[in-house]
ZAKOL-570599 format. One line per 8 residues: number of its first residue (from 0); their letters; for each residue y, x negated, z of N, C-alpha, C. Coordinates in nm, 4 decimals. Example, Ala and Ser with C-alpha at 12.3 -4.5 7.8 and 13.67 -1.06 7.14 Angstrom:
0) as) -0.5690/-1.3190/0.7800/-0.4500/-1.2300/0.7800/-0.3300/-1.3200/0.7800 | -0.2250/-1.2850/0.7080/-0.1060/-1.3670/0.7140/0.0030/-1.2900/0.7870 $
This chain:
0) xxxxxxxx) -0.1200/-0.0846/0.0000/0.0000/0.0000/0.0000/0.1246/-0.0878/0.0000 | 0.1948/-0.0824/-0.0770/0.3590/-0.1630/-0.0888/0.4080/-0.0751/0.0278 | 0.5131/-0.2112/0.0803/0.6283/-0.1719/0.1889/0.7454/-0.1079/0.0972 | 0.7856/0.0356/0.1577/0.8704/0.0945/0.1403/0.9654/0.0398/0.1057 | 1.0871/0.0594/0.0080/1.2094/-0.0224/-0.0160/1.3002/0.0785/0.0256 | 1.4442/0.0453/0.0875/1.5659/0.1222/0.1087/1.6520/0.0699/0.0088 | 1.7212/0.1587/-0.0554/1.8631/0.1406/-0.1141/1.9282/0.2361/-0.0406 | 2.0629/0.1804/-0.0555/2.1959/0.2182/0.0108/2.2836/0.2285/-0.1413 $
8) xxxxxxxx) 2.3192/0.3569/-0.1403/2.4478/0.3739/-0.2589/2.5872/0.4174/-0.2357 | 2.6571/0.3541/-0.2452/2.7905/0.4442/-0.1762/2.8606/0.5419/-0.2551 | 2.9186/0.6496/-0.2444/3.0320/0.7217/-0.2854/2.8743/0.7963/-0.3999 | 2.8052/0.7996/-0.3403/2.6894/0.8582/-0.4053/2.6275/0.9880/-0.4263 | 2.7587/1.0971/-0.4045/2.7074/1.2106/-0.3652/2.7711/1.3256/-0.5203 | 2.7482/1.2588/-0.6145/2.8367/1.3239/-0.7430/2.8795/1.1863/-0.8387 | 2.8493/1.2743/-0.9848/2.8656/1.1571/-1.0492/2.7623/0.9911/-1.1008 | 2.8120/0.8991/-1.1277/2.7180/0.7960/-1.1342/2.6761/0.7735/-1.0334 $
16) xxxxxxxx) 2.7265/0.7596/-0.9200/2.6623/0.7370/-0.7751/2.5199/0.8115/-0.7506 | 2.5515/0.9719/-0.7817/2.4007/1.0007/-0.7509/2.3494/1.0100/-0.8795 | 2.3202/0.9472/-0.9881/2.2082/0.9222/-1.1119/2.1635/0.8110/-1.0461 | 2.2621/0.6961/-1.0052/2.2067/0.5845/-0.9590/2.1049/0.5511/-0.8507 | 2.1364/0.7046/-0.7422/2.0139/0.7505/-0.6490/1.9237/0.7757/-0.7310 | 1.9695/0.8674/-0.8064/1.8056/0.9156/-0.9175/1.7413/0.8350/-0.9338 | 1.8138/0.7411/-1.0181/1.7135/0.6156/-1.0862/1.6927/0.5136/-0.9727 | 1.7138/0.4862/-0.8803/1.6566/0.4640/-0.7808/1.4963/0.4980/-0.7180 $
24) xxxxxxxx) 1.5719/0.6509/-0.6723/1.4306/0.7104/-0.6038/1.3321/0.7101/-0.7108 | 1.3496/0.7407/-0.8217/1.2099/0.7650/-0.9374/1.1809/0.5831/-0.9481 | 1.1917/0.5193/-0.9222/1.1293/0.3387/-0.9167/1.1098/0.3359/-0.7555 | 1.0982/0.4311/-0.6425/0.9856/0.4378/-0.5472/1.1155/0.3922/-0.4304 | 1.2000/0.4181/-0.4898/1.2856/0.3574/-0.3321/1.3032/0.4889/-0.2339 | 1.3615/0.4757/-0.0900/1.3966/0.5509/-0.0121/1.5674/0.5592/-0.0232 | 1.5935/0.6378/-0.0763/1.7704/0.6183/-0.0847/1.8472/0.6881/0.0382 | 1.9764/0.5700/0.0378/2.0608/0.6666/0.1720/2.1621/0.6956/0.0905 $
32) xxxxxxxx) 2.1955/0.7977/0.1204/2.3335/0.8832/0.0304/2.4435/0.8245/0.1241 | 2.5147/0.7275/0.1014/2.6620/0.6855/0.1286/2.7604/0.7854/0.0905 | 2.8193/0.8472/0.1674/2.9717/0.9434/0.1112/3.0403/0.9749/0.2336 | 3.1809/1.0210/0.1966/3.2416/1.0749/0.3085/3.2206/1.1982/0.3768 | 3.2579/1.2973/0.2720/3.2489/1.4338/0.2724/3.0838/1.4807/0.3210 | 3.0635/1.4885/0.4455/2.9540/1.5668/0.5011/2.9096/1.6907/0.4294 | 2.9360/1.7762/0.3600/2.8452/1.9105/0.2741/2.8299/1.8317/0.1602 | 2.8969/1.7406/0.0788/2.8861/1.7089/-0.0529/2.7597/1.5536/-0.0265 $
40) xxxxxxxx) 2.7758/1.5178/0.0745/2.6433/1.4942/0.1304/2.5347/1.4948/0.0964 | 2.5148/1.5954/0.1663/2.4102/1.7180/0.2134/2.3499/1.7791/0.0676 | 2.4587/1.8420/0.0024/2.3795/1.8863/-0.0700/2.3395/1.7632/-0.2273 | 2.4056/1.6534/-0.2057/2.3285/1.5510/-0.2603/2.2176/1.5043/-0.2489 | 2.1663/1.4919/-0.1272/2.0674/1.4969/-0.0666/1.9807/1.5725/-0.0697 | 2.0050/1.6744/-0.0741/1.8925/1.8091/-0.1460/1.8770/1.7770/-0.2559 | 1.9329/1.7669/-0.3341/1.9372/1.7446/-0.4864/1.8189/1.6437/-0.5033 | 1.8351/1.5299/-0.4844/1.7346/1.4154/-0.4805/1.6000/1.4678/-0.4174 $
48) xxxxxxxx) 1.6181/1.5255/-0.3117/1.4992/1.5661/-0.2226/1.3909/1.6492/-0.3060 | 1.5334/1.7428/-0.3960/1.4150/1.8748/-0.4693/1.3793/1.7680/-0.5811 | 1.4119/1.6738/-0.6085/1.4218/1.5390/-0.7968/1.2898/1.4711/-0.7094 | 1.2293/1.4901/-0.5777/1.1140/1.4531/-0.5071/1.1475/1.3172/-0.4835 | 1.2975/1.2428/-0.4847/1.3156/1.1015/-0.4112/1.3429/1.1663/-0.2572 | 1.2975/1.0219/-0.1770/1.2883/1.0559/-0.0476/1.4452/0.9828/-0.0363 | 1.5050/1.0573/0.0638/1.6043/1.0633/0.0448/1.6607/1.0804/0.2196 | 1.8209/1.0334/0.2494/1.8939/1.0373/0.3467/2.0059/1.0732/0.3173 $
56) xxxxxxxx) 2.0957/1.1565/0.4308/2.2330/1.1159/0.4130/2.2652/0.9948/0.5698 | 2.4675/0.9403/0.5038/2.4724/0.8350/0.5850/2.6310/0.8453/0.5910 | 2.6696/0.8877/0.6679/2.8435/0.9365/0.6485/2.9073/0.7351/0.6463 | 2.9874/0.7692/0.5632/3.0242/0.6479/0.5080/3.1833/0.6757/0.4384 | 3.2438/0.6028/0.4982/3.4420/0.6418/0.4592/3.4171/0.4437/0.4508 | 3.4409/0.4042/0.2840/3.4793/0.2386/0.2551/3.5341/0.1511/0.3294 | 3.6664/0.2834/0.3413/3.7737/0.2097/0.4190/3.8192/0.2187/0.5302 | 3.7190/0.2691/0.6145/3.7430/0.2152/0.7752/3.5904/0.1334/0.8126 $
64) xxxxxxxx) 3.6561/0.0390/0.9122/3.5525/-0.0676/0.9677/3.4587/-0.0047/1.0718 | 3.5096/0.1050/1.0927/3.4238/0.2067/1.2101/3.3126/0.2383/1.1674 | 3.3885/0.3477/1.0634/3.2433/0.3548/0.9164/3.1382/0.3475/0.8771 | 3.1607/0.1957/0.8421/3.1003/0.1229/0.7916/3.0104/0.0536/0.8927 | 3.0419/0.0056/1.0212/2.9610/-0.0760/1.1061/2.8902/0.0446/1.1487 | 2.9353/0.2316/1.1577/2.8156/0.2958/1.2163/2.7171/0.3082/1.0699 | 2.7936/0.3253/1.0022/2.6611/0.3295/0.8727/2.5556/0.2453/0.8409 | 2.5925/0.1271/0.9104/2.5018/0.0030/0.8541/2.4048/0.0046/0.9919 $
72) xxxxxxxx) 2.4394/0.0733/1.1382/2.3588/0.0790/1.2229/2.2617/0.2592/1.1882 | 2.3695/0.3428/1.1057/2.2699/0.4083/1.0996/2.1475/0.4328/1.0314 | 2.1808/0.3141/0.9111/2.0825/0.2765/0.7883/1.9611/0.1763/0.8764 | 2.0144/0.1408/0.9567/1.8843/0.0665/1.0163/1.7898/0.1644/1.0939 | 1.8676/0.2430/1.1738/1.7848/0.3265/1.2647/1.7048/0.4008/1.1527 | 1.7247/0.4715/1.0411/1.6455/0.5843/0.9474/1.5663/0.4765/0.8977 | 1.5830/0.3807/0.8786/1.4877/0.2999/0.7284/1.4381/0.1404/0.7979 | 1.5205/0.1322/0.8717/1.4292/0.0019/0.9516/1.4881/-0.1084/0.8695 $
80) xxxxxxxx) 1.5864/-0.1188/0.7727/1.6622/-0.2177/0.6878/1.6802/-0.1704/0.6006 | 1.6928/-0.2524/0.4912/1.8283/-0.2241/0.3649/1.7258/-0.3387/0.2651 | 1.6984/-0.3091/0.1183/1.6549/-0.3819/0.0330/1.7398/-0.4072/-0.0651 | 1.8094/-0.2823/-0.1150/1.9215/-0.2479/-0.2099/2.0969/-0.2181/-0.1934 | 2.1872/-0.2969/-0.2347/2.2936/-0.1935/-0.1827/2.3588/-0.2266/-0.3406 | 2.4116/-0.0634/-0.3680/2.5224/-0.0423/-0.4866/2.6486/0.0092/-0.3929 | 2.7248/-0.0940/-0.4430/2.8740/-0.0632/-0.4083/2.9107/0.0521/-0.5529 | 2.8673/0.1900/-0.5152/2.9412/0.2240/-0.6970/3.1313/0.2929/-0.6319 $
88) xxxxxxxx) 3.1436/0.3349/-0.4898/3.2163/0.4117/-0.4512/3.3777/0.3489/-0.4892 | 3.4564/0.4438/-0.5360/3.5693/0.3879/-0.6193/3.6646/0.4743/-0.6747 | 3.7430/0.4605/-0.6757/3.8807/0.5068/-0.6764/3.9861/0.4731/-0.8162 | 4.0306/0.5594/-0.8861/4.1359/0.5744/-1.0130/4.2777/0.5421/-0.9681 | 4.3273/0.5945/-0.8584/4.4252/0.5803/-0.8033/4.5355/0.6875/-0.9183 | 4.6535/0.7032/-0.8543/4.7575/0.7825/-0.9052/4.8034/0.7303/-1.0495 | 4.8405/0.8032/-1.1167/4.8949/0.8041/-1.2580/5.0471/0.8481/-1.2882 | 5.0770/0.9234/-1.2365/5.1722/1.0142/-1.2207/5.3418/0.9535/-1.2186 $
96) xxxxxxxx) 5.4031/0.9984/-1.3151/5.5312/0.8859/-1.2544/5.5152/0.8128/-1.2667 | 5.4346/0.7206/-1.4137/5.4588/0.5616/-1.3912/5.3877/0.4824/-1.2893 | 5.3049/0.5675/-1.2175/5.2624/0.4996/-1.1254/5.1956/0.3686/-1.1238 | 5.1025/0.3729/-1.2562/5.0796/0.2112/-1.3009/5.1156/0.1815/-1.3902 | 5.2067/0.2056/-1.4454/5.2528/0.1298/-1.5693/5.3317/0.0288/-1.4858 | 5.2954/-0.1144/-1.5203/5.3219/-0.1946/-1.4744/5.4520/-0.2569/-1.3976 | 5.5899/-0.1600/-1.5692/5.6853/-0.2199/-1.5203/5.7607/-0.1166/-1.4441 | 5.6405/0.0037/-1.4257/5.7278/0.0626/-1.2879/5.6031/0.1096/-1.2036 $
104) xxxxxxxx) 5.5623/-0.0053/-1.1619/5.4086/-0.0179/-1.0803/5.4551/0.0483/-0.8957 | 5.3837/0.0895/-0.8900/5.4019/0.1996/-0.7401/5.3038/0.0703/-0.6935 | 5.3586/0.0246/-0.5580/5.2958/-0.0518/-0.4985/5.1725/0.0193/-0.3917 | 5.2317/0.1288/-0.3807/5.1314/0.1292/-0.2378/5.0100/0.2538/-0.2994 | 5.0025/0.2308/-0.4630/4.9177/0.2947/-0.5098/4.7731/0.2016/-0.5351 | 4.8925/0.0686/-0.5605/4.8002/-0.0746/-0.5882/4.7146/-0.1025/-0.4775 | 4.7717/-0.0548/-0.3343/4.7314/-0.1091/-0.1958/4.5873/-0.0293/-0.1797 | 4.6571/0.1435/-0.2296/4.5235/0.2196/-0.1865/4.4078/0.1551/-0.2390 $
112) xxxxxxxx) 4.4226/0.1856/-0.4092/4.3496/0.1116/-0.5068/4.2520/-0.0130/-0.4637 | 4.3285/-0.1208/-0.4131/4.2483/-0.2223/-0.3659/4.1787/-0.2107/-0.2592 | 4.2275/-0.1255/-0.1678/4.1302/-0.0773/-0.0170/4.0187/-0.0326/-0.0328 | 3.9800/0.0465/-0.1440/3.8745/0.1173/-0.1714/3.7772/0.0260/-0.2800 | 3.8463/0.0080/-0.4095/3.7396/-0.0477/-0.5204/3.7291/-0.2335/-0.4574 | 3.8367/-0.2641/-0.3933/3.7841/-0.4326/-0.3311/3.7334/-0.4389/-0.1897 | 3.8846/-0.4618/-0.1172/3.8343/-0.4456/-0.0319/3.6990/-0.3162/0.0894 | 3.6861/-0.2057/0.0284/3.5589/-0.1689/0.0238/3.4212/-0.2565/0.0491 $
120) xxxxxxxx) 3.4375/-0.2679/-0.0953/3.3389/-0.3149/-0.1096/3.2865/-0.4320/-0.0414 | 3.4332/-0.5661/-0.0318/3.3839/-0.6381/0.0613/3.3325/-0.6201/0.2244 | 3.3994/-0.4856/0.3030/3.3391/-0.4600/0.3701/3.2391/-0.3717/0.4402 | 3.1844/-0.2895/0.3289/3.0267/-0.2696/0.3048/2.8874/-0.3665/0.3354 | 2.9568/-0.4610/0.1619/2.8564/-0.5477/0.2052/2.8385/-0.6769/0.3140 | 2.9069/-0.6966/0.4004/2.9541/-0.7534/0.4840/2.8927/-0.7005/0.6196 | 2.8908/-0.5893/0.6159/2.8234/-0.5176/0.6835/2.6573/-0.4925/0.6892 | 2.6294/-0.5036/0.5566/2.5029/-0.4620/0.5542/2.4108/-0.5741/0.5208 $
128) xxxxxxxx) 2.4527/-0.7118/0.5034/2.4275/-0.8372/0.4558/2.3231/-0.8734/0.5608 | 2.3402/-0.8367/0.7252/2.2438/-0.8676/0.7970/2.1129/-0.8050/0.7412 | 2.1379/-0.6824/0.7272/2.0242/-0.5976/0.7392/1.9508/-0.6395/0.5529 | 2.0369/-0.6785/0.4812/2.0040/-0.7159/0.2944/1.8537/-0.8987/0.3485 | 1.9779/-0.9099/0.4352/1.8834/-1.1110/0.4531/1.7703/-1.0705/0.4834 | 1.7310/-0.9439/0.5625/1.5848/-0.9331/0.5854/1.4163/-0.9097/0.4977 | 1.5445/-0.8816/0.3697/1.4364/-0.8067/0.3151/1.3676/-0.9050/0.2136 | 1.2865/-0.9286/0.1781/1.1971/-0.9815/0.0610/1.2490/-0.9727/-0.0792 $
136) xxxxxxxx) 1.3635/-0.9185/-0.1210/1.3971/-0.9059/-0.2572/1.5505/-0.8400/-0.2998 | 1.6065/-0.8951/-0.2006/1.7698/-0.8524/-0.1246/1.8319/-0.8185/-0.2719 | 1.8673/-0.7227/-0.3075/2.0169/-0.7165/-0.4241/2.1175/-0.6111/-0.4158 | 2.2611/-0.6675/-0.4622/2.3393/-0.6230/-0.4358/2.3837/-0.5793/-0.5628 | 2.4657/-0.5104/-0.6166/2.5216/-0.4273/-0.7049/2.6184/-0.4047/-0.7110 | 2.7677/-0.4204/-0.7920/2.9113/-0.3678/-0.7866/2.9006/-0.2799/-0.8517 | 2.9559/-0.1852/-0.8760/2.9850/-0.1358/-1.0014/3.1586/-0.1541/-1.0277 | 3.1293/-0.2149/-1.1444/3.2332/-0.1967/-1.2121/3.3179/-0.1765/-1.3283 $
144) xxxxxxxx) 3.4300/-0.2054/-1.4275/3.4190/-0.1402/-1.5543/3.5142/-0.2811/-1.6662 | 3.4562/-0.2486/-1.7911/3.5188/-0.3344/-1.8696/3.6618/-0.3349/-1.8973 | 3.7423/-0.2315/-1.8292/3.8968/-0.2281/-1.8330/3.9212/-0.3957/-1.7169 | 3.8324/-0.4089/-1.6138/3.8881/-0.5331/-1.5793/3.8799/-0.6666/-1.6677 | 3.8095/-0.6433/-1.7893/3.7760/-0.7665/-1.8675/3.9409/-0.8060/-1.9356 | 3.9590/-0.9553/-1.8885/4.0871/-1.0098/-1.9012/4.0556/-1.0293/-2.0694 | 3.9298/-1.0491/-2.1286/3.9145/-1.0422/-2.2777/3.8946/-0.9524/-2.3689 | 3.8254/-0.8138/-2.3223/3.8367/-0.7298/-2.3494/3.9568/-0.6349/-2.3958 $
152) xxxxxxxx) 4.0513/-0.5615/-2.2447/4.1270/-0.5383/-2.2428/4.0723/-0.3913/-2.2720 | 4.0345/-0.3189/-2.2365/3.9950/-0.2318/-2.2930/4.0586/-0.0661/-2.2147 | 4.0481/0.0442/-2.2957/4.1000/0.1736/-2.1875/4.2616/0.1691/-2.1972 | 4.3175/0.2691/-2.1047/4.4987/0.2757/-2.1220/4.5167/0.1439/-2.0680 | 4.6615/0.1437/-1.9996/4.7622/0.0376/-1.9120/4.7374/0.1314/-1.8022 | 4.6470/0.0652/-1.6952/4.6134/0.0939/-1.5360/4.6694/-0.0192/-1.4766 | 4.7830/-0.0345/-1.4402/4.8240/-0.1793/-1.3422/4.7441/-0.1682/-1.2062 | 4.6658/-0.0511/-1.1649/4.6134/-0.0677/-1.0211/4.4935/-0.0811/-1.0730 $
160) xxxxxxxx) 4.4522/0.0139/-1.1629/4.3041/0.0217/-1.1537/4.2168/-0.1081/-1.1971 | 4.2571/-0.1286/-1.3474/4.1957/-0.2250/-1.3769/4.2388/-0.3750/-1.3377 | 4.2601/-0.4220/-1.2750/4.3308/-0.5226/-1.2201/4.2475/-0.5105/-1.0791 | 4.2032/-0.3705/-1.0216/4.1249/-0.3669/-0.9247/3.9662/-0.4208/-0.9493 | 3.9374/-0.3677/-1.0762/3.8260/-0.4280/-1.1158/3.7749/-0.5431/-1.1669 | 3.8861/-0.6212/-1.2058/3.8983/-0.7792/-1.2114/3.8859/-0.8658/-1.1042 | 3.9095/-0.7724/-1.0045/3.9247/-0.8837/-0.8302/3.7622/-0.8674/-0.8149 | 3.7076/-0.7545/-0.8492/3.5786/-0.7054/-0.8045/3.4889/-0.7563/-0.9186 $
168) xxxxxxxx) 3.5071/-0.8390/-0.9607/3.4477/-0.9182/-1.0576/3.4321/-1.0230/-1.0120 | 3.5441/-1.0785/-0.9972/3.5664/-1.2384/-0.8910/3.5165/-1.2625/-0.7675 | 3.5367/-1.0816/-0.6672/3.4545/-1.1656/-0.5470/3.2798/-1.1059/-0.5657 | 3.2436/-1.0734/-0.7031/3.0773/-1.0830/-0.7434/3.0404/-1.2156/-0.7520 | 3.1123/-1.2789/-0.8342/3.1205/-1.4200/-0.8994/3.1307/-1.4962/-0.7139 | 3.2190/-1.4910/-0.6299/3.2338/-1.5609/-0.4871/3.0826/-1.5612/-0.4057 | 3.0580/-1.4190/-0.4026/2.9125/-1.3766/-0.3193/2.8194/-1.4471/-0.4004 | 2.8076/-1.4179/-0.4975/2.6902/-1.4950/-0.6011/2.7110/-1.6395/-0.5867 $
176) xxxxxxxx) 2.7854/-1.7147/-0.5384/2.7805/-1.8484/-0.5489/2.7597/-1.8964/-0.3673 | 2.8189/-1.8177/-0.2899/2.7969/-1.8205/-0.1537/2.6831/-1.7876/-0.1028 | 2.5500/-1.6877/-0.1950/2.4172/-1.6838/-0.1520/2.3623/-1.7379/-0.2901 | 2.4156/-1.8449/-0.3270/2.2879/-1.9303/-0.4344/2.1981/-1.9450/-0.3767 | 2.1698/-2.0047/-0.2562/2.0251/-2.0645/-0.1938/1.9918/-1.9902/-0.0904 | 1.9991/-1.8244/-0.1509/1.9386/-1.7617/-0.0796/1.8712/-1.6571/-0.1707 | 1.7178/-1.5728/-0.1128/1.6954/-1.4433/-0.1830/1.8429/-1.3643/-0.2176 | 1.9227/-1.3186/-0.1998/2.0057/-1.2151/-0.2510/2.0569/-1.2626/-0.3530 $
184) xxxxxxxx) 2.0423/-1.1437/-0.4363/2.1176/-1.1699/-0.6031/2.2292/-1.0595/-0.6097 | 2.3021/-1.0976/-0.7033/2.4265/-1.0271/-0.6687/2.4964/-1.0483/-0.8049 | 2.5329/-0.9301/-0.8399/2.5870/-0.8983/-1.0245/2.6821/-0.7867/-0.9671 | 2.7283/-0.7390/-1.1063/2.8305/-0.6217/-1.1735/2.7988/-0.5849/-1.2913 | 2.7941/-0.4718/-1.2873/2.7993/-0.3933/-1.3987/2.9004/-0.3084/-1.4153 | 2.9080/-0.2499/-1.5448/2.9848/-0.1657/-1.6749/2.9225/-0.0341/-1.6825 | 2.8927/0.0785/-1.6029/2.8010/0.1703/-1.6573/2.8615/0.2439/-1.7877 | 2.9885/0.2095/-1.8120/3.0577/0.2957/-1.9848/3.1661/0.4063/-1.9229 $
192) xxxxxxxx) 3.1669/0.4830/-2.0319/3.3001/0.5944/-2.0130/3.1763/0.6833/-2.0774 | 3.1567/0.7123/-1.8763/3.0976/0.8320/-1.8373/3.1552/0.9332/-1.8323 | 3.0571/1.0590/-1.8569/3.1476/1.2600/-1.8649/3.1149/1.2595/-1.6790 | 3.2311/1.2429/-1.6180/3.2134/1.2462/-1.5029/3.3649/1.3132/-1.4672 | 3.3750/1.3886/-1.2942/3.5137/1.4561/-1.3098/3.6244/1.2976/-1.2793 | 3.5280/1.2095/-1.2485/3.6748/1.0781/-1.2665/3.6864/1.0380/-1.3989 | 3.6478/1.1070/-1.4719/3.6762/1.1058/-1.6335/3.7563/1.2353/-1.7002 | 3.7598/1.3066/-1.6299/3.8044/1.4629/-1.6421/3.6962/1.5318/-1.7581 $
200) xxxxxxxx) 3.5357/1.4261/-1.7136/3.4760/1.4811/-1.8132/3.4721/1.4812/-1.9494 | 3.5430/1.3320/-2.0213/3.5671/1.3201/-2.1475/3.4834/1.1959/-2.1548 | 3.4312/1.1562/-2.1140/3.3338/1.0511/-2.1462/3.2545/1.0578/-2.2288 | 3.1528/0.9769/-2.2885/3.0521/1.0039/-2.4024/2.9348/1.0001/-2.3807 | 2.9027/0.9207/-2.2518/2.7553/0.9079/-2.1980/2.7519/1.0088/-2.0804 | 2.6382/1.0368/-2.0497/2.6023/1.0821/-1.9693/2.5816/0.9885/-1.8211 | 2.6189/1.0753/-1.7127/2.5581/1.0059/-1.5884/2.4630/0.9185/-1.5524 | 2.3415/0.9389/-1.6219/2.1802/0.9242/-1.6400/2.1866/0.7587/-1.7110 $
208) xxxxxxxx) 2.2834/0.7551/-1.8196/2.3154/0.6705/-1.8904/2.4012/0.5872/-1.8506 | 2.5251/0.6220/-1.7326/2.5382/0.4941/-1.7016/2.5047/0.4798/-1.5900 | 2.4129/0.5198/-1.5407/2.3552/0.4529/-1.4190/2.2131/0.3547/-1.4718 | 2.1518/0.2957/-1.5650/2.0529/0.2597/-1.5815/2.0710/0.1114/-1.5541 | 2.2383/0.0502/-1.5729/2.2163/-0.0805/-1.6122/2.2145/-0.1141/-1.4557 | 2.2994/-0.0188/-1.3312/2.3324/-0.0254/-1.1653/2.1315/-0.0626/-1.1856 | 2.0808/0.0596/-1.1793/1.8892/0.0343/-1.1748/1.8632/-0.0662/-1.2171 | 1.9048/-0.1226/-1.2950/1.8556/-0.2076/-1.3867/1.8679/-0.3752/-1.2948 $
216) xxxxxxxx) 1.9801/-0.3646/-1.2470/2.0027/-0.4746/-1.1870/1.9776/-0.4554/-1.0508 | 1.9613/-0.3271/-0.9701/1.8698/-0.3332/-0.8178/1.7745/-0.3986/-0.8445 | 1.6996/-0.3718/-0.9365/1.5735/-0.3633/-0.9265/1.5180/-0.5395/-1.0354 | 1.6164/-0.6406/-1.0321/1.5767/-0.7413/-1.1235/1.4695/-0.8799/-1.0038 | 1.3897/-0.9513/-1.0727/1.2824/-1.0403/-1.0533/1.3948/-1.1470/-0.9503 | 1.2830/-1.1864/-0.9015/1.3573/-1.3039/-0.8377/1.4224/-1.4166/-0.8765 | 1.4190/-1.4361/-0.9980/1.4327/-1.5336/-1.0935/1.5912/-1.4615/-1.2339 | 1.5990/-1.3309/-1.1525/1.7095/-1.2647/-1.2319/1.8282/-1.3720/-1.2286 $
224) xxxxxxxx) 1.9106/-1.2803/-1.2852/2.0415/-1.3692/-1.3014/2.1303/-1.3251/-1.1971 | 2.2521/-1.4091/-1.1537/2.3468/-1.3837/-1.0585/2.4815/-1.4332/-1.0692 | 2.5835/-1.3539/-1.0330/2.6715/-1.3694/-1.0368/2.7319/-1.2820/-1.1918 | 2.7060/-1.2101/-1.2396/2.6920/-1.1492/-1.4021/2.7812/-1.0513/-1.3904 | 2.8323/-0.9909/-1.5094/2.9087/-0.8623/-1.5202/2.7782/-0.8382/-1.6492 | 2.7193/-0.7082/-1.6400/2.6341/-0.6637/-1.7433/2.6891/-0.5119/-1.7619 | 2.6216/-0.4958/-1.9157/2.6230/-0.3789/-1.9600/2.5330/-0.3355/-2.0645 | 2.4789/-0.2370/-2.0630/2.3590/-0.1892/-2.1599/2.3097/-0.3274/-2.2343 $
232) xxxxxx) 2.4140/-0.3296/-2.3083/2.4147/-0.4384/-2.3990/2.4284/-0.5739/-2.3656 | 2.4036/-0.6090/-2.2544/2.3974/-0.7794/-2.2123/2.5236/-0.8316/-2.1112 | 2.5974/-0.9047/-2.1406/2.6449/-0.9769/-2.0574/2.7926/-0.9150/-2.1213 | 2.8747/-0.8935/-2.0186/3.0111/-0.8501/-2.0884/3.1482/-0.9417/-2.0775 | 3.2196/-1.0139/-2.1575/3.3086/-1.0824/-2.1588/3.3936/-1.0608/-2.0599 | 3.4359/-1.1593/-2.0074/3.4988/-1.1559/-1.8841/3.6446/-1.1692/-1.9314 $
C-alpha cells in the first residue's frame, strides 16, 4: 500500500485553484482546500468529495501571519504533513482610474497586489516548509502568468499586476536555489488566459486546462527540473 500524499492548494475554492484540487485528487492525493471564505470552502470541498477526491477544508487568509501559522498547524493535525503545496491564490488588483497605468500608478494598489500574489506566497510557504522537509518527494508550485515575462510582455499595461508576477518568478528562482541540496523542487507555472470570473470569463481555456501544467509540476520525478517558469508548452521566456 503507498503512503498517502497531502497537497495543500491555496485560494482553491473556485476557479484554477479548484481544477488544480481536481487534478490533484484524481493522481491519489488527499487535498486541503486553502481559502478564506468559510461556505465557498465548504462547498468546494463537497465538490471534490462528490469528484470522489478525499478532500479537506483549511481556512487560510495569505495575508495574515495568524492564518497562515494556524493553517499550517491545521494541515498537520488532518494529514499528519504536507507533500504538495500550490501557491495558486492571487489577486488582479484595481483597474479603475488609472490605477495601473503606470504613469498614474496608485501605490497602495501596488502594496495590496504584492501582499497577496508575493508576499503571500512567501509566507505560506515559509510556513509550511517544515511540514514540505518531511516528506519523501517535497514540491512546491507558484502559479503564475506570462504577463510577468520581461520578454514576453504579454496581456494589457498592469503596473501592479504583472510586475507582481515577475517578483514571483524571482523569489521561485531564490527558493529553487536555496533548496538545491535538498528533496524540494520548486517551479512556476503559466496556466494561460483561463474562462475564469478573474477573467470576467473571457478566457479561451478552460479551468481543467490550465490547471494541468500546476499537476504537472506537483507531481514531477526527483530528478525534475527546478527553479522553471513552465507552460503547456515547455519552458517560458523569462
Amino acid at each position: 500500500m503507498t503512503e498517502k500524499r497531502t497537497a495543500l492548494v491555496t485560494g482553491a475554492n473556485k476557479g484554477i485553484g479548484l481544477a488544480i484540487a481536481e487534478g490533484l485528487g484524481a493522481e491519489g492525493f488527499t487535498v486541503a482546500v486553502g481559502a478564506r471564505d468559510a461556505m465557498r470552502r465548504e462547498q468546494a470541498v463537497e465538490h471534490l468529495r462528490r469528484a470522489g477526491v478525499d478532500a479537506f477544508g483549511v481556512g487560510l487568509d495569505v495575508t495574515s501571519d495568524e492564518s497562515v501559522a494556524a493553517a499550517a498547524a491545521a494541515v498537520e493535525q488532518e494529514a499528519g504533513g504536507l507533500d504538495v503545496l500550490v501557491n495558486n491564490a492571487g489577486i488582479g488588483g484595481r483597474t479603475d482610474g488609472g490605477a495601473q497605468d503606470p504613469t498614474t500608478l496608485d501605490l497602495d494598489v501596488v502594496r495590496t497586489v504584492l501582499e497577496t500574489n508575493v508576499l503571500g506566497v512567501v509566507r505560506v510557504t515559509n510556513a509550511m516548509l517544515p511540514l514540505l522537509q518531511r516528506s519523501s518527494a517535497p514540491r512546491i508550485v507558484n502559479v503564475s502568468s506570462n504577463m510577468g515575462s520581461l520578454t514576453l510582455q504579454t496581456g494589457p499595461v498592469l503596473a501592479a499586476y504583472a510586475p507582481s508576477k515577475t517578483m514571483l518568478n524571482a523569489m521561485t528562482t531564490q527558493y529553487a536555489r536555496r533548496l538545491a541540496d535538498t528533496s524540494v523542487i520548486v517551479n512556476a507555472c503559466c496556466p494561460g488566459y483561463v474562462a475564469t470570473d478573474f477573467t470576467g470569463f473571457a478566457g479561451s481555456r478552460t479551468p481543467q486546462q490550465g490547471a494541468a501544467i500546476a499537476v504537472r509540476l506537483a507531481t514531477l520525478p526527483d530528478d525534475g527540473p527546478r527553479g522553471g517558469f513552465f507552460d503547456d508548452e515547455g519552458v517560458v521566456p523569462w
